[in-house]
DOSEZA-256680 format. One record per residue: residue number from 1; y, x negated, z negated of N, C-alpha, C in turn. Coordinates in Angstrom, 3 decimals, padded with zeros to 6 digits. Each point is the difference from the previous one (the first is absolute). Layout:
N
(NUM (Y X Z) (Y X Z) (Y X Z))
...
END
This chain:
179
(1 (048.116 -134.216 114.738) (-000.881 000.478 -001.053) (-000.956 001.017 000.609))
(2 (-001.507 -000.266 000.152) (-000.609 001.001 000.097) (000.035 001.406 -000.653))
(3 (-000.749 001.273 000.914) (000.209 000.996 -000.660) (-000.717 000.527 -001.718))
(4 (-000.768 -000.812 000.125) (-001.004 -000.126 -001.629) (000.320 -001.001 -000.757))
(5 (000.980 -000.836 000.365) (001.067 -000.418 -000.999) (001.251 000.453 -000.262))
(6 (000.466 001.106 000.721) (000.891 000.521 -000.359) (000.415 000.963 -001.585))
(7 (001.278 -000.500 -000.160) (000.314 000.743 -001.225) (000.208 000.938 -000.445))
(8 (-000.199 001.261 -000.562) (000.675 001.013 000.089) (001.827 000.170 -000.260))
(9 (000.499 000.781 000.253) (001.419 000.111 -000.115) (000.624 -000.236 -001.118))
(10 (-000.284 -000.507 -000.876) (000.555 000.039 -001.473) (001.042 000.145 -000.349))
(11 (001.120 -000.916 001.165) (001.170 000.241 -000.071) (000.800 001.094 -000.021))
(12 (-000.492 000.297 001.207) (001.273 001.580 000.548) (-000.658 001.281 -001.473))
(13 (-000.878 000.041 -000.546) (-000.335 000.807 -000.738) (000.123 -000.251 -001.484))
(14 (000.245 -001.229 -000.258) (000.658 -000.369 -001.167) (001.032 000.236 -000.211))
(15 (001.143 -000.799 001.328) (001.330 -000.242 000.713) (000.629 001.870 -000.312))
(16 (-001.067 000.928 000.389) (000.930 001.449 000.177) (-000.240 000.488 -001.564))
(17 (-000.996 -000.275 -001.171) (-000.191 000.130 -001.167) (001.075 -000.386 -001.077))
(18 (-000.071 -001.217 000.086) (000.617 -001.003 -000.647) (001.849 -000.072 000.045))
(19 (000.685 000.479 001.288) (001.081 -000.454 001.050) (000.168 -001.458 -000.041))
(20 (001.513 -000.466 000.769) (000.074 -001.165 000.201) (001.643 -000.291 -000.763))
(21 (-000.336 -000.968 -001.267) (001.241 000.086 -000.654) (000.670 -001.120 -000.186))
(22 (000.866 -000.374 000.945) (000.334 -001.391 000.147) (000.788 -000.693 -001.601))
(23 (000.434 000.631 -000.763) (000.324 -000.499 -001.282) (-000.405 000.461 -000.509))
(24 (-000.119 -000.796 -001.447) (-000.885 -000.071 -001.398) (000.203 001.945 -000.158))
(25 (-001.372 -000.084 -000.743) (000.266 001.798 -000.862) (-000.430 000.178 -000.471))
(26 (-000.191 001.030 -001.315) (-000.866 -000.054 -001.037) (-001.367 001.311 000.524))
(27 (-001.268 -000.525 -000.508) (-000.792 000.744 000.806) (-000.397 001.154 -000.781))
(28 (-000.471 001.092 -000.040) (-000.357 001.414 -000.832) (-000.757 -000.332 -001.201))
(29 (-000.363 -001.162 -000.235) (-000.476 -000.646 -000.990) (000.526 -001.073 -000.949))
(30 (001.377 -000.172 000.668) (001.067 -000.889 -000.736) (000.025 -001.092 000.219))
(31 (-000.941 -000.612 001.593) (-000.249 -001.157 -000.139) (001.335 -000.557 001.270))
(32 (000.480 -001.357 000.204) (000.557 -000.441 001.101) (-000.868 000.134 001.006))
(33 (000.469 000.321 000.935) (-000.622 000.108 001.405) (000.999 -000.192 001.336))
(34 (-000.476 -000.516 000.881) (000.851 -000.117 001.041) (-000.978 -000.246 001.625))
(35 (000.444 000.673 000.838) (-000.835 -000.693 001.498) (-000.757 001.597 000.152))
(36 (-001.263 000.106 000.094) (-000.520 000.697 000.165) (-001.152 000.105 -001.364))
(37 (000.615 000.880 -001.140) (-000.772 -000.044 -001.549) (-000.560 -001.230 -000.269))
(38 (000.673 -001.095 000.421) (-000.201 -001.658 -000.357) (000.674 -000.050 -001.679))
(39 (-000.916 -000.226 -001.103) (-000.067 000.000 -001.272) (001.149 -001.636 -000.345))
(40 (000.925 000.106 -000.458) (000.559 -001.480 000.434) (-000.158 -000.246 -001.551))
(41 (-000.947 -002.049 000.213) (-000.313 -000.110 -000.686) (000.622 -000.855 -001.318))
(42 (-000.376 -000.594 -000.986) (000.965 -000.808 -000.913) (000.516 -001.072 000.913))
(43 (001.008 -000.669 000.125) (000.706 -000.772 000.666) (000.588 -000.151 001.965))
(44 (-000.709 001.006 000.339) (-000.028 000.779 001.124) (001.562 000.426 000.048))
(45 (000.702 -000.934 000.825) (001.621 000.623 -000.309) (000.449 000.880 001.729))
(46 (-000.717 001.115 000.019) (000.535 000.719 000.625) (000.623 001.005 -000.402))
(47 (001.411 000.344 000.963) (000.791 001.090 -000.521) (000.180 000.771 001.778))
(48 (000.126 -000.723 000.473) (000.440 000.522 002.044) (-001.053 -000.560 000.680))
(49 (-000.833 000.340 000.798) (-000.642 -000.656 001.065) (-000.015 000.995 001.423))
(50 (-000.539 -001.057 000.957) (-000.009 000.654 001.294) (-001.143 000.686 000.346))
(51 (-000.166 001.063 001.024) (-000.988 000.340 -000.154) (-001.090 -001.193 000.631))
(52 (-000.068 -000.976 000.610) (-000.931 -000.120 000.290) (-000.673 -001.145 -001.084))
(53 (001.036 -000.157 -001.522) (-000.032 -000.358 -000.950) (-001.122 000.768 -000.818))
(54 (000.340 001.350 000.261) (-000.358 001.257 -001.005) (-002.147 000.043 000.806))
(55 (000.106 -000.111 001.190) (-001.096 -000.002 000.901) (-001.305 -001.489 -000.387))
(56 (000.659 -001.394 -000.395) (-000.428 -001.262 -000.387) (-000.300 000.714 -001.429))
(57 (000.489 000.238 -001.042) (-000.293 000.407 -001.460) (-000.937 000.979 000.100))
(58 (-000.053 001.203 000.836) (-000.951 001.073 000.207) (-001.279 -000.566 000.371))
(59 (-000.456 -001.361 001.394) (-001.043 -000.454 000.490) (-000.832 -001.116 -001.334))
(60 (000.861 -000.251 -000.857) (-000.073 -000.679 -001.167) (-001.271 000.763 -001.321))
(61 (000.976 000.719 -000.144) (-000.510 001.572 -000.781) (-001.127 000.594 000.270))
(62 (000.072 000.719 001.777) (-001.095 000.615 000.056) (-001.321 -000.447 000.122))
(63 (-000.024 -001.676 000.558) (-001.210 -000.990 000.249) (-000.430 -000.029 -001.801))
(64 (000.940 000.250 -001.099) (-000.874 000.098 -001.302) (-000.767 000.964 000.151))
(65 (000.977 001.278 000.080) (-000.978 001.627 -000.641) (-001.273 000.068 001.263))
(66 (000.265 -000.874 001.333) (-001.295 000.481 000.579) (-001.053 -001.464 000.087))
(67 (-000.059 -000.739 -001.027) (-001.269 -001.187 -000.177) (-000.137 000.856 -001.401))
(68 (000.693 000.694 -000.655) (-000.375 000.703 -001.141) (-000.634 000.984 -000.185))
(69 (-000.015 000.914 001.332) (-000.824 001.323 -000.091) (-000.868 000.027 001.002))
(70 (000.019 -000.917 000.762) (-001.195 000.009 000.784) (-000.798 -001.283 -000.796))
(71 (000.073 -001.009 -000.953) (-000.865 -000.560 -000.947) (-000.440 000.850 -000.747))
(72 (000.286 001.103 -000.699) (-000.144 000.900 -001.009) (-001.130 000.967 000.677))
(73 (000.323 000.628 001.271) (-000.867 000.666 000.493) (-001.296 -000.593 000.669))
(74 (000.146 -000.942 -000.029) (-001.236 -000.658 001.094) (-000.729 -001.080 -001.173))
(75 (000.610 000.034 -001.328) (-001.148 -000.267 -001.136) (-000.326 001.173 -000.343))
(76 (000.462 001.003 000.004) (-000.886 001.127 -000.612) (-000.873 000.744 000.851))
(77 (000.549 -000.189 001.385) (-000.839 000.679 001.211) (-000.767 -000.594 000.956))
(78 (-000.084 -001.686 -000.122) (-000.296 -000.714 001.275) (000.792 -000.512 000.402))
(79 (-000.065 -001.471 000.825) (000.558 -000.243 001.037) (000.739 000.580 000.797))
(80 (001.093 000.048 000.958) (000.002 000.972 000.837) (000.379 001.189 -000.611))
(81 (000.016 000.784 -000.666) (-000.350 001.347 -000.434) (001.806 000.225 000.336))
(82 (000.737 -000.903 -000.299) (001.559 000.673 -000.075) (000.429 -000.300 001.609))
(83 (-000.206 -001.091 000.530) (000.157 000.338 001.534) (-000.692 001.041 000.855))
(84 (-001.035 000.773 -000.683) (-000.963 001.134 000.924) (000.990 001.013 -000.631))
(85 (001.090 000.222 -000.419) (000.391 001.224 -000.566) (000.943 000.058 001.678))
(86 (000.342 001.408 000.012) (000.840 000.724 000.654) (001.432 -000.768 000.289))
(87 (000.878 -000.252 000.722) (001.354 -000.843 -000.437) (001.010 000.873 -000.900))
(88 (000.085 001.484 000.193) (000.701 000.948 -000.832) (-000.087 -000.700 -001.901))
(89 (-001.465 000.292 000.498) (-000.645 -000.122 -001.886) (000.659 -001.664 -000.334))
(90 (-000.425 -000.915 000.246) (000.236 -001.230 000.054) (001.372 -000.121 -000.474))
(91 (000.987 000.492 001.303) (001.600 000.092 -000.014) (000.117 001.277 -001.976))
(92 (-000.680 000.653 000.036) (000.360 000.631 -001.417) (-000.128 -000.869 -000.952))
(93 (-001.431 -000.438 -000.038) (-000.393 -001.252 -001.164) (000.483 -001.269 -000.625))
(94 (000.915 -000.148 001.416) (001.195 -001.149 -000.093) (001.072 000.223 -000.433))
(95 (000.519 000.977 000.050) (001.202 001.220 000.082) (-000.051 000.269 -001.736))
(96 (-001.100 000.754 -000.871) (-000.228 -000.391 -000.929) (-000.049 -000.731 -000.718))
(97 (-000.489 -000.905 000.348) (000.691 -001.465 -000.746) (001.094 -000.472 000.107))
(98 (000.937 -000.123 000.954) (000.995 -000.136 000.314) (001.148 000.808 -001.008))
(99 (-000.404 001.243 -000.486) (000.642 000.670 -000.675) (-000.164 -000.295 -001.705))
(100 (-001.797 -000.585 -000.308) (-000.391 000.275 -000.799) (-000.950 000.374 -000.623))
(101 (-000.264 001.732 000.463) (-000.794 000.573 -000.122) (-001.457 -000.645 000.158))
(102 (-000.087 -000.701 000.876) (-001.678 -000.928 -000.035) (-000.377 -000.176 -000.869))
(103 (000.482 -000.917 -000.974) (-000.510 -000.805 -001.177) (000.496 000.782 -001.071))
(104 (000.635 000.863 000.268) (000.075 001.189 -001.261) (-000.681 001.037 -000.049))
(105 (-000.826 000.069 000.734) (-001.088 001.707 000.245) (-001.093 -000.278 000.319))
(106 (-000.101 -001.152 -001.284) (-002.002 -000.039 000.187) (-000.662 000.743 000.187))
(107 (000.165 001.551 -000.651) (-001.087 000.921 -000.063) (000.305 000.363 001.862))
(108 (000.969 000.232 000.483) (000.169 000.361 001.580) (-001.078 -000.912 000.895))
(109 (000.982 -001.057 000.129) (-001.071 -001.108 000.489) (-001.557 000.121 -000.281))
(110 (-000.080 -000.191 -001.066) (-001.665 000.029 -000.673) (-000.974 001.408 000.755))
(111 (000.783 000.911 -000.044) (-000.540 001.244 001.250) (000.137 000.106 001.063))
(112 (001.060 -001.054 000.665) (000.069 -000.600 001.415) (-001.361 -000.440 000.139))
(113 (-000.186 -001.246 -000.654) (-000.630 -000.675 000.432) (-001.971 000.599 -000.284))
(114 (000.386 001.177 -000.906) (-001.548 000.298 000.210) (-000.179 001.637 001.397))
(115 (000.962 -000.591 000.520) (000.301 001.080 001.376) (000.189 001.414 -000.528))
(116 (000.400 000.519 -001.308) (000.677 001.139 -000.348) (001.454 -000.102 000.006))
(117 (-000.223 000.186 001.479) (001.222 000.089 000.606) (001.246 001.293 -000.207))
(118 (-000.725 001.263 -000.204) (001.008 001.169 -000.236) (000.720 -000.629 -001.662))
(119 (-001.564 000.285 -000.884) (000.678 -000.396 -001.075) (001.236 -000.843 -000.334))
(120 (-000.583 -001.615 000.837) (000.757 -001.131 -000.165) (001.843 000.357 000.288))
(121 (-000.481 000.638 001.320) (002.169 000.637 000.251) (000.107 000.675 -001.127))
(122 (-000.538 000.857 -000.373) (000.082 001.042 -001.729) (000.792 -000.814 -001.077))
(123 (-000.833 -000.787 -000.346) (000.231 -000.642 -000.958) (000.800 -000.999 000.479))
(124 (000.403 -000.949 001.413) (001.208 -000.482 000.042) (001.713 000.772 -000.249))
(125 (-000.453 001.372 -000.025) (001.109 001.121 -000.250) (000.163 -000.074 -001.515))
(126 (-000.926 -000.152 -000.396) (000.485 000.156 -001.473) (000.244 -000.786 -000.717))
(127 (001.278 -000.016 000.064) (001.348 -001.330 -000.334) (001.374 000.345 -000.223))
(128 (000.131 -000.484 -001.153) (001.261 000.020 -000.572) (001.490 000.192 001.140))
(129 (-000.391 -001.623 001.066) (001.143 000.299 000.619) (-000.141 000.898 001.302))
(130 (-001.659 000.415 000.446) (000.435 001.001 000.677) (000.630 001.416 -000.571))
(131 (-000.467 000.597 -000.933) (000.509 000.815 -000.778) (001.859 000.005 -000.291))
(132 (000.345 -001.243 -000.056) (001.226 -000.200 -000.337) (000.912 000.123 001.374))
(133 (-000.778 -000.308 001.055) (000.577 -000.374 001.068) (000.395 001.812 000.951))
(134 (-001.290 000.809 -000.325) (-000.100 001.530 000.334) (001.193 000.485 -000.851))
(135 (000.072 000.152 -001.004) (001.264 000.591 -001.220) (001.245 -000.332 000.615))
(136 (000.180 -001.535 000.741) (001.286 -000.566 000.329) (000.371 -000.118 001.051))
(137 (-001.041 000.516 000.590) (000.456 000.024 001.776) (000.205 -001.850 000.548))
(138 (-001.063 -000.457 -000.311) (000.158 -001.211 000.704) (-000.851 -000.720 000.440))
(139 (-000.050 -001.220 001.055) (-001.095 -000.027 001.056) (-001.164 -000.660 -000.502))
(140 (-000.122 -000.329 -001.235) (-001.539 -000.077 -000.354) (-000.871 000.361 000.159))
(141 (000.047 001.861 -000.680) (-001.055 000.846 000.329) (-000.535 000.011 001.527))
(142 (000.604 000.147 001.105) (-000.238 -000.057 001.072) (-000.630 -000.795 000.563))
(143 (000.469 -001.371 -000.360) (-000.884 -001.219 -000.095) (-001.098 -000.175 -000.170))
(144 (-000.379 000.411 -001.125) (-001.151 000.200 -000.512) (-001.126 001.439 000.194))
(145 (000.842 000.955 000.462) (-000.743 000.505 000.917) (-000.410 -000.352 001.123))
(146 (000.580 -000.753 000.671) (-000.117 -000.425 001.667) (-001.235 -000.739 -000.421))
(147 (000.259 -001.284 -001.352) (-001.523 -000.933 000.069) (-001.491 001.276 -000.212))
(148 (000.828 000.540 -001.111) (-001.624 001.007 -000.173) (-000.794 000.707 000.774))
(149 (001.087 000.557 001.185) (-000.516 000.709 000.830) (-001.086 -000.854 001.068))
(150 (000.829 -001.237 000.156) (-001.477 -000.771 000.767) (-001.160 -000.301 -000.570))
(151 (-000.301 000.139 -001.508) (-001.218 -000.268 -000.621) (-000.498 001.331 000.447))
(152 (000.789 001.337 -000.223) (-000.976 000.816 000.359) (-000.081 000.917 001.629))
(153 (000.464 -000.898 000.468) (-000.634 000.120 001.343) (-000.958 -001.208 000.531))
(154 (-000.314 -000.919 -000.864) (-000.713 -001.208 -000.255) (-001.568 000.910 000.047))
(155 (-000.093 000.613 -001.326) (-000.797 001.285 -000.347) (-000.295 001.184 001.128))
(156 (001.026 000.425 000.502) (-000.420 000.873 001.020) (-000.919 -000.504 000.971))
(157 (000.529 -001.298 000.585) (-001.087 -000.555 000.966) (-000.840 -000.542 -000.420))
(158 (-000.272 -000.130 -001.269) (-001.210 -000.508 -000.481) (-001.150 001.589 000.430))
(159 (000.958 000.889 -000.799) (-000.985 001.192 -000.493) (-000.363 000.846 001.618))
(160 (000.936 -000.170 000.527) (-000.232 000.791 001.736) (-000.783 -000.683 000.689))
(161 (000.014 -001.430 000.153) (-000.668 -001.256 000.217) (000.877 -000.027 001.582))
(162 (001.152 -000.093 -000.398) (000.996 -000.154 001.231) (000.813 -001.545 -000.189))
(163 (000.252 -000.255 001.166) (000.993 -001.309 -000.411) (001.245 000.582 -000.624))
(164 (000.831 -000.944 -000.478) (001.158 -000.070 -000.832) (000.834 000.796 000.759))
(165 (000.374 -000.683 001.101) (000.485 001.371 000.716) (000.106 001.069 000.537))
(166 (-001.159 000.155 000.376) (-000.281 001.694 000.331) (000.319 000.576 -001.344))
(167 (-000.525 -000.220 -001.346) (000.702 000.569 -001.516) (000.753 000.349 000.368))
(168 (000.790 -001.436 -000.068) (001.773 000.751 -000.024) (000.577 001.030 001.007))
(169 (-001.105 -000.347 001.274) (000.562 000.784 000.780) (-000.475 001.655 -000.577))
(170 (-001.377 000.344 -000.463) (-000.018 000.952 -000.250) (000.599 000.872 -000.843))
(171 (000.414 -000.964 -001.268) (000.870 000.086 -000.815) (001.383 000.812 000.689))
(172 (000.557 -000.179 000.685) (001.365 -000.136 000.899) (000.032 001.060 000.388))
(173 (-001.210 000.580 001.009) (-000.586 001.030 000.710) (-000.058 001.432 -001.128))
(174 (-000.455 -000.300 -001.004) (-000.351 000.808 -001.093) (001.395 000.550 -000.678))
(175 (000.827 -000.697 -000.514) (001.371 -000.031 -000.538) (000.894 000.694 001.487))
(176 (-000.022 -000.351 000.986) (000.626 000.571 001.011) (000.040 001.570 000.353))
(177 (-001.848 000.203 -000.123) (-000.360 001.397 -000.078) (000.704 001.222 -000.895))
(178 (000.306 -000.641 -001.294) (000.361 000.807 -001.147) (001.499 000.031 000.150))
(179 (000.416 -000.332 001.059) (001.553 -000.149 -000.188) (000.023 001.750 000.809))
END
């Protein structure tokens, strides 16, 4: 695979989000789930699988949420517009959907996509289950900080007119200082 066909990591960053749960479980939303946050569906008779069971259901899954958000973004932005993103941002946008949150935070998205980027993390914060997740000590919020924070270092290098990574790196540099 060439290097400009390469994928971003989706896995290992889903894989450490999500964990890896080789039998059926009910998910924070009450739904069956099993593999790696694999939604199991009506007649879908899994209860045990292997992981490289749990890995086939995940490559299944994530080839939806990413012909779904990179269609979504590249009708509202262009062609192209969701492969020119950053792989961080990308890996969030997928990650989001994957959870949900995509297709539930129009107004987020909708300020993604008009590059109000601080806002857009803002208002991806303001949510029921992140809120629920801060009160309860559980790995949502975090989650969802980790995606927000790349929109707004998305923003930083927009506004510094630095690449994506020098941001973060400055970002890093900055937070380091104050310690």
């Amino acid at each position: 695979m060439s290097e400009e066909n390469k994928q971003p990591d989706y896995y290992s960053y889903i894989k450490a989000n999500e964990g890896l749960r080789l039998k059926k479980y009910i998910d924070s939303k009450g739904n069956p789930t099993i593999g790696i946050g694999h939604l199991i569906k009506k007649g879908e008779n899994l209860n045990e699988i292997t992981e490289a069971k749990a890995k086939q259901l995940f490559n299944v899954d994530i080839k939806e949420k990413i012909d779904y958000v990179k269609n979504d973004m590249d009708k509202s932005l262009g062609k192209g517009a969701f492969d020119a993103f950053p792989d961080p941002v990308k890996i969030s946008l997928i990650d989001l959907d994957f959870r949900g949150d995509y297709r539930q935070s129009p107004k987020a998205i909708g300020l993604f996509k008009e590059g109000k980027y601080y806002a857009a993390a803002k208002e991806l914060l303001n949510n029921d289950d992140y809120r629920k997740s801060q009160k309860e000590g559980t790995g949502i919020a975090p989650r969802m900080e980790r995606n927000a924070q790349t929109w707004v270092d998305l923003g930083n290098s927009e506004v510094e007119g630095m690449s994506y990574d020098e941001a973060v790196s400055e970002r890093i540099r900055l937070l380091n200082e104050q310690k």
